[in-house]
C-alpha positions in Angstrom: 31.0 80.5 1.1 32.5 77.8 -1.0 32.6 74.1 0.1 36.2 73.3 1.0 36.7 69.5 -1.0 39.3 67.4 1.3 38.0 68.7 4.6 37.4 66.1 7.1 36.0 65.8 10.5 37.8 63.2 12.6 34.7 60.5 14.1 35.8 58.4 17.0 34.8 54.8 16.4 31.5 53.2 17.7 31.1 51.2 21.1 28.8 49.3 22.2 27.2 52.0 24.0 26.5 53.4 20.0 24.8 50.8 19.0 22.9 50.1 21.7 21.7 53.9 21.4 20.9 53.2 17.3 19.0 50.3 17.7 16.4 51.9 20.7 16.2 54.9 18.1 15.2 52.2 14.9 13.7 49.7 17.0 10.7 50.3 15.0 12.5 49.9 11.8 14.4 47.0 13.1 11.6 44.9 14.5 8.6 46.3 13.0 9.1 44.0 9.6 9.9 41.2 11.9 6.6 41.3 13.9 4.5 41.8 10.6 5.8 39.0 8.9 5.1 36.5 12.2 1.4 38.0 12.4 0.8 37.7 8.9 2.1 34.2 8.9 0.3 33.3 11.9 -2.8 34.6 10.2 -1.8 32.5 7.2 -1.5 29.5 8.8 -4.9 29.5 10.2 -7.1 31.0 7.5 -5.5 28.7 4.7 -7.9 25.9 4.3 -6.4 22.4 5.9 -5.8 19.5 3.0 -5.2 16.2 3.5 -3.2 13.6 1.7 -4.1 9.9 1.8 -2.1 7.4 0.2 -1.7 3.9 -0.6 0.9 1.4 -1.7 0.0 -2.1 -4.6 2.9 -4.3 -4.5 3.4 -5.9 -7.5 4.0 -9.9 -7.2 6.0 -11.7 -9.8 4.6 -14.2 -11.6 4.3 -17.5 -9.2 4.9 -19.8 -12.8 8.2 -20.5 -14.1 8.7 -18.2 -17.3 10.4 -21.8 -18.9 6.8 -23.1 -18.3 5.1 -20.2 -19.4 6.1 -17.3 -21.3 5.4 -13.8 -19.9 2.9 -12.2 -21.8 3.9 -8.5 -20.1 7.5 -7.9 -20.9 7.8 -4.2 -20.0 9.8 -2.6 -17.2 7.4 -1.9 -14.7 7.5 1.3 -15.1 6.3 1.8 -18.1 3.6 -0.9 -16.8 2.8 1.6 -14.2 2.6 4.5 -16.7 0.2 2.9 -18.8 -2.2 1.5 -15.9 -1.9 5.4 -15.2 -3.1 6.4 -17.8 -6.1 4.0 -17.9 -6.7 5.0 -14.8 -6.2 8.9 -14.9 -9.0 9.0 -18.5 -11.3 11.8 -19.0 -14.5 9.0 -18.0 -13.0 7.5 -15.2 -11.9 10.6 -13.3 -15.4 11.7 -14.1 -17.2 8.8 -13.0 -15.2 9.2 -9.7 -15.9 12.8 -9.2 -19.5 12.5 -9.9 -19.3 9.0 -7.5 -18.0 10.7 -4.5 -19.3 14.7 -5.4 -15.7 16.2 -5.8 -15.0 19.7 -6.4 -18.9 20.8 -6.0 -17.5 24.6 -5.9 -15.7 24.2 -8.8 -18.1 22.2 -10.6 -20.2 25.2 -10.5 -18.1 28.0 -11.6 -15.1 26.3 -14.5 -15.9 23.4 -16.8 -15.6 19.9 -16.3 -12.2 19.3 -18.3 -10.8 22.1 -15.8 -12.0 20.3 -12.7 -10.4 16.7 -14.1 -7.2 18.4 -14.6 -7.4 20.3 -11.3 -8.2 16.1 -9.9 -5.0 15.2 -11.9 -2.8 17.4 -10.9 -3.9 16.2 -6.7 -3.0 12.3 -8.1 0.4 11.3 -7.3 1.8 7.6 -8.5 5.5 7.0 -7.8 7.5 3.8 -8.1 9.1 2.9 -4.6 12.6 2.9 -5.1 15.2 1.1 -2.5 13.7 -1.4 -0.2 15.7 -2.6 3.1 19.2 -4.2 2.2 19.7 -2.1 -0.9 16.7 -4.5 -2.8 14.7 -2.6 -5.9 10.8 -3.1 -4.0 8.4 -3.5 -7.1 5.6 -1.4 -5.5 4.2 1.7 -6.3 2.5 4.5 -4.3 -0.7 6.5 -4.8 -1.4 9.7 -3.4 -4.3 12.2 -3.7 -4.8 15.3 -1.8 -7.9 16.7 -0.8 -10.0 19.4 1.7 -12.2 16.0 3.4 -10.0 13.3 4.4 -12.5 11.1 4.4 -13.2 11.5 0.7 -9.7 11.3 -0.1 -9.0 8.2 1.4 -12.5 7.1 -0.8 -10.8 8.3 -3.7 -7.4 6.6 -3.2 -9.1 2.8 -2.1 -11.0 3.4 -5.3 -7.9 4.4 -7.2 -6.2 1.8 -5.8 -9.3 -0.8 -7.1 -9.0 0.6 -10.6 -5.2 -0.4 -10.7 -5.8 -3.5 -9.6 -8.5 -3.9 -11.9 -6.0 -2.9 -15.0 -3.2 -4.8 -13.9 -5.4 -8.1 -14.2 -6.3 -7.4 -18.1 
């Protein structure tokens, strides 16, 4: 018996009734995914390990002299200021000295070497210039952020962060 090509069989269009039917025969198709994707979030959510991010903000003042009095000896934008008290701050001894001050990363100490753990610490530093204050004004301030497991020890970490700036913004 040969296929006959052109031969159709007329359908009469779905109802509601139709779908209702399909869907009770796929629930487990439909929803399956759906409920799988909440557990597995859900399970997600509270095996992933909690980190906390503590920050600070340094204002910077403008000079209380008159530049006609006394001539500026810092003529950068202070962004570039702010870059360069970065990286100051953000050098291989100092991140050290703060890790070993405050025993950071005491799993990872252990297992990768020490350059890996300071860029692992740099990469949990955020410094970024405020931008628009209230009224439209440019706010010459800056924020520091660092992110870590022990919210205590990151708000150590960003006070002594904070410190260091402070310290290189005076030399």
């Amino acid at each position: 018996m040969q296929p006959t090509e052109g031969y159709t069989v007329p359908r009469r269009t779905l109802d509601v009734e139709d779908y209702i039917d399909i869907l009770r025969r796929h629930k487990g198709w439909i929803f399956g995914p759906f409920l799988f994707t909440l557990v597995a979030s859900v399970v997600g959510g509270y095996t992933w390990p909690d980190t906390y991010v503590s920050s600070g903000i340094i204002k910077v003042e403008r000079q209380q002299v008159p530049e006609s009095l006394v001539q500026s000896t810092i003529t950068q934008d202070m962004i570039d200021r702010i870059n360069s008290m970065t990286e100051s701050v953000e050098s291989r001894g100092k991140l050290t000295e703060i890790i070993t001050t405050y025993n950071l990363y005491l799993k990872e100490r252990a297992r990768v070497p020490l350059d890996d753990v300071i860029e692992t610490m740099r990469g949990k530093i955020a410094i970024e210039p405020l931008g628009q204050g209230a009224g439209g004004r440019n706010v010459p301030a800056f924020r520091i952020s660092f992110s870590y497991p022990d919210r205590h020890l990151a708000q150590k970490v960003v006070q002594e962060l904070m410190a260091r700036f402070m310290r290189s913004e005076e030399h």
